[in-house]
GUVOSE-169282 format. One line per 8 residues: their letters; for each residue y, x, z of C-alpha. Coordinates in steps of 0.001 Angstrom, whole numbers, always signed. Each point is the difference from the previous one (the first is absolute). Example, Ala and Ser with C-alpha at 12.3 -4.5 7.8 and 13.67 -1.06 7.14 Angstrom:
BEGIN
AS = -4500/+12300/+7800  +3440/+1370/-660
end
This chain:
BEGIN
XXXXXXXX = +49039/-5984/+40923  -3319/+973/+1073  -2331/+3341/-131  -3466/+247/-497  -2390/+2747/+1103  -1643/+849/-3209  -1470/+2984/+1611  -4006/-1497/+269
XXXXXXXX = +824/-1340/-3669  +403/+3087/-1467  -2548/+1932/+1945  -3071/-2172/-1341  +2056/+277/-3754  -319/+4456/+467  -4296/-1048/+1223  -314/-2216/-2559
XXXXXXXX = +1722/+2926/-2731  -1841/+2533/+1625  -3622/-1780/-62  +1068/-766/-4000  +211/+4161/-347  -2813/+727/+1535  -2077/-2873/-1833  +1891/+1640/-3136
XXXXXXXX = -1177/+3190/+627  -3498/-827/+890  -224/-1949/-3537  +1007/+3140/-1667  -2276/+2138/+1760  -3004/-2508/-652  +1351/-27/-3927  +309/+3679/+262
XXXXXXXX = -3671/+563/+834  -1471/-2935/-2041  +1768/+1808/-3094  -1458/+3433/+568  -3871/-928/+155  -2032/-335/-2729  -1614/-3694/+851  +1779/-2487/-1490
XXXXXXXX = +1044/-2634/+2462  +885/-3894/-436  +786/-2087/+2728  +95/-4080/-724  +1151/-2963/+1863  -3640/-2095/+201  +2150/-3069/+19  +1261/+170/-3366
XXXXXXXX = -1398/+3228/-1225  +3606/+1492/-303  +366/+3598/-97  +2123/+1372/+2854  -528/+3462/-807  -1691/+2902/-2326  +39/+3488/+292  +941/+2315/-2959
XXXXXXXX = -3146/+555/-1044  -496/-3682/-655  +3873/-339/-1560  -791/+3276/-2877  -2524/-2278/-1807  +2444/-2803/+54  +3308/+1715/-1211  +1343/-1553/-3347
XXXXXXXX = -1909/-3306/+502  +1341/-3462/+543  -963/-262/+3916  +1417/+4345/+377  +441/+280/+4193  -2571/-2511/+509  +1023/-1107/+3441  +887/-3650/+13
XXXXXXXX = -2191/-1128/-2628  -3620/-1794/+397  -2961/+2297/-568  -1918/-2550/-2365  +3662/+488/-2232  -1172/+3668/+382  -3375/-744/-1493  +1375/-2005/-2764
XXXXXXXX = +2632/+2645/-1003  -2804/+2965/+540  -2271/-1622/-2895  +3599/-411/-2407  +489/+3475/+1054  -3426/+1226/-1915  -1209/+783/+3553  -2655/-1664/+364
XXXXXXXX = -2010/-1810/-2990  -898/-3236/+719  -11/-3614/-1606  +2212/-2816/+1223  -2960/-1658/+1653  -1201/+3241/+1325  +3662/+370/+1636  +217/-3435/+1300
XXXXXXXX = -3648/+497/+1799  +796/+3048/+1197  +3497/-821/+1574  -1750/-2837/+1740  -2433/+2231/+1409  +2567/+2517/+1083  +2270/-2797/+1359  -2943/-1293/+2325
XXXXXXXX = -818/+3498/+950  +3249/+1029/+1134  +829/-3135/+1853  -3448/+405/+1835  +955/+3495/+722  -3682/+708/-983  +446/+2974/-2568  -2594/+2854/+642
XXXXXXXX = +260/+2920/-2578  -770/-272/-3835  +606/+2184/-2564  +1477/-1123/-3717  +526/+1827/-3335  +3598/-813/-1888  +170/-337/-3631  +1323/+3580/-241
XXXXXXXX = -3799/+1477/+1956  +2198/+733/+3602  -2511/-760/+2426  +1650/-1640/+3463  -1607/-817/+3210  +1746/-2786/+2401  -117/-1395/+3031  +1445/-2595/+2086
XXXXXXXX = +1105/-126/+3695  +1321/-2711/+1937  +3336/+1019/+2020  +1691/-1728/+2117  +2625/-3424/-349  -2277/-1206/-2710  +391/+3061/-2232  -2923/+1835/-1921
XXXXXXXX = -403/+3687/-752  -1051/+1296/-3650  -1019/+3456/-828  -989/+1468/-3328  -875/+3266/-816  -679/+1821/-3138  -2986/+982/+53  -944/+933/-3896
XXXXXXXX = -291/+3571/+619  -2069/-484/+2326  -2057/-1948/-2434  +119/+2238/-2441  -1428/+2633/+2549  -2601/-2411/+774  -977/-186/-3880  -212/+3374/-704
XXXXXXXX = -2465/+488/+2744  -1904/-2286/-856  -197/+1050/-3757  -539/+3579/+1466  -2739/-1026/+2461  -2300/-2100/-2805  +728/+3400/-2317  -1277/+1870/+2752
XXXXXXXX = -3123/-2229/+165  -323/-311/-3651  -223/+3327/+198  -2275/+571/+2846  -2742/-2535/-1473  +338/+2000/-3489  -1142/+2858/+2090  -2458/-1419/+1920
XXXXXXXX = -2169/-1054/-3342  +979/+3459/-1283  -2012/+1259/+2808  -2676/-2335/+152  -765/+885/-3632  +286/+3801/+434  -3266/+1767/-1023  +1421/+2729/+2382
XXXXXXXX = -352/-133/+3837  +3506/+515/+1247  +1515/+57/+3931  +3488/+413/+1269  -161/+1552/+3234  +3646/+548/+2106  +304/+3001/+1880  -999/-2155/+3116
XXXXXXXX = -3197/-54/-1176  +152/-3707/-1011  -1245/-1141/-2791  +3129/-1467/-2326  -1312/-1240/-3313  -3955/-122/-1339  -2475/-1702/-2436  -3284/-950/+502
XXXXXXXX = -1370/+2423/-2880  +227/+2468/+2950  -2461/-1679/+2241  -2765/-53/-2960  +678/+3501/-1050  -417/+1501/+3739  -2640/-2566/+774  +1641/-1403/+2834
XXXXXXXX = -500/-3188/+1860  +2209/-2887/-1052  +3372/+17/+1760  -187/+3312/+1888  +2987/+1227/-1972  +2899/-2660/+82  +3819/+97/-36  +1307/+1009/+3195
XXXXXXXX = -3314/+1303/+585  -719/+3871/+1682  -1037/+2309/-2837  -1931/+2203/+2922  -2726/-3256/+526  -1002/+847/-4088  +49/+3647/+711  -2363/-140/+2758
XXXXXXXX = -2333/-2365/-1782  -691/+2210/-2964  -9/+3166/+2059  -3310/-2071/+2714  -1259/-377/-3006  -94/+3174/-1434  +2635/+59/-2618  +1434/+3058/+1013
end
C-alpha cells in the first residue's frame, strides 16, 4: 500500500469554501441594500441583453406575469411582455422600432436619462451605466409625484399671473389714485391715476419706489 499527504489538498478545498462564504455573503449584502432603496435597478449582460439581476423594486411590477423573477430572461422579452401586460400602449410596429432602438442603445452602453409615461400615467425616469465585464447598469425611478408637484405649480403660478394681470387693468382703469406703501416706506402696488391727480412727473412714483421722494415733491412745491 501507499499513503498520500492530502494535507495541501484539503487546505486549498477549506480557501476555496471559505472564499465561496464570503462571496455568498457579500451577494446578500449587495441584494440586501439593492432591495431597500427606492431606485429600481437592472443590470444586463451587453452581450446578449440577459438579465443577471433586478432588485425588488423592479420584481413588484413583474409578479404574476409570464417572465415573474426576471433574471435570466432578455430585456427586449421584457419589452414585449410589458406592452401584453397593458404597460405600456404601443402598436406592434411601434414595439418592434422601439426594441431596436433600445437594443442598440444598451449594447452601445450610450443611455443618458429619459423620462416615459406607462399606460396607467406612472411617470419613470431611467438611466443607464456601463459596469464592468461587459455589464450595463439601469435605474428607474418613479418620479410621477414629482410630476404632479411640478403641475400644480405650474397651474398655481399662471393663476397667480392670471390674476395679477386682472389686477393690473383693474388699476390702470381706476378713476381713483391708489398706492400701497409697506411699512418700509416702499412703495408696493400703484396706478398711474395717482400721478395725474397729484400732478406729478411721470414715473416718480413706481413699484419698489420710496414713498418719501413723492412726499418731498409736493411739500417743495407747496402742497402742504
Amino acid at each position: 500500500g501507499s499513503l498520500l499527504d492530502m494535507t495541501q489538498l484539503r487546505e486549498r478545498e477549506l480557501e476555496l469554501e471559505q472564499a465561496r462564504n464570503h462571496a455568498e455573503a457579500a451577494w446578500q449584502q449587495l441584494s440586501d441594500i439593492m432591495n431597500s432603496i427606492d431606485t429600481g435597478v437592472i443590470v444586463i449582460r451587453q452581450e446578449d441583453l440577459v438579465v443577471e439581476l433586478a432588485n425588488e423594486n423592479v420584481l413588484r411590477k413583474w409578479q404574476g406575469t409570464e417572465l415573474a423573477g426576471l433574471v435570466g430572461h432578455n430585456f427586449l422579452d421584457m419589452m414585449s411582455q410589458s406592452v401584453s401586460n397593458g404597460f405600456f400602449d404601443l402598436t406592434p410596429d411601434q414595439l418592434e422600432g422601439a426594441k431596436e432602438k433600445w437594443s442598440a442603445l444598451l449594447k452601445s452602453g450610450a443611455l443618458p436619462m429619459r423620462e416615459f409615461t406607462t399606460a396607467t400615467g406612472e411617470i419613470d425616469r431611467s438611466q443607464g451605466r456601463e459596469s464592468t465585464g461587459g455589464r450595463l447598469v439601469l435605474t428607474y425611478n418613479d418620479i410621477t409625484e414629482l410630476r404632479r408637484q411640478d403641475i400644480a405649480i405650474n397651474e398655481a403660478r399662471a393663476k397667480l399671473a392670471e390674476t395679477g394681470a386682472l389686477m393690473e387693468e383693474a388699476l390702470v382703469t381706476m378713476s381713483q389714485g391708489l398706492i400701497m406703501i409697506a411699512s418700509s416706506g416702499h412703495v408696493r402696488m400703484c396706478n398711474s391715476t395717482v400721478e395725474r391727480l397729484l400732478e406729478l412727473p411721470s414715473g416718480m412714483i413706481h413699484v419698489g419706489g420710496r414713498w418719501e421722494s413723492v412726499f418731498t415733491h409736493c411739500a417743495d412745491r407747496g402742497d402742504f
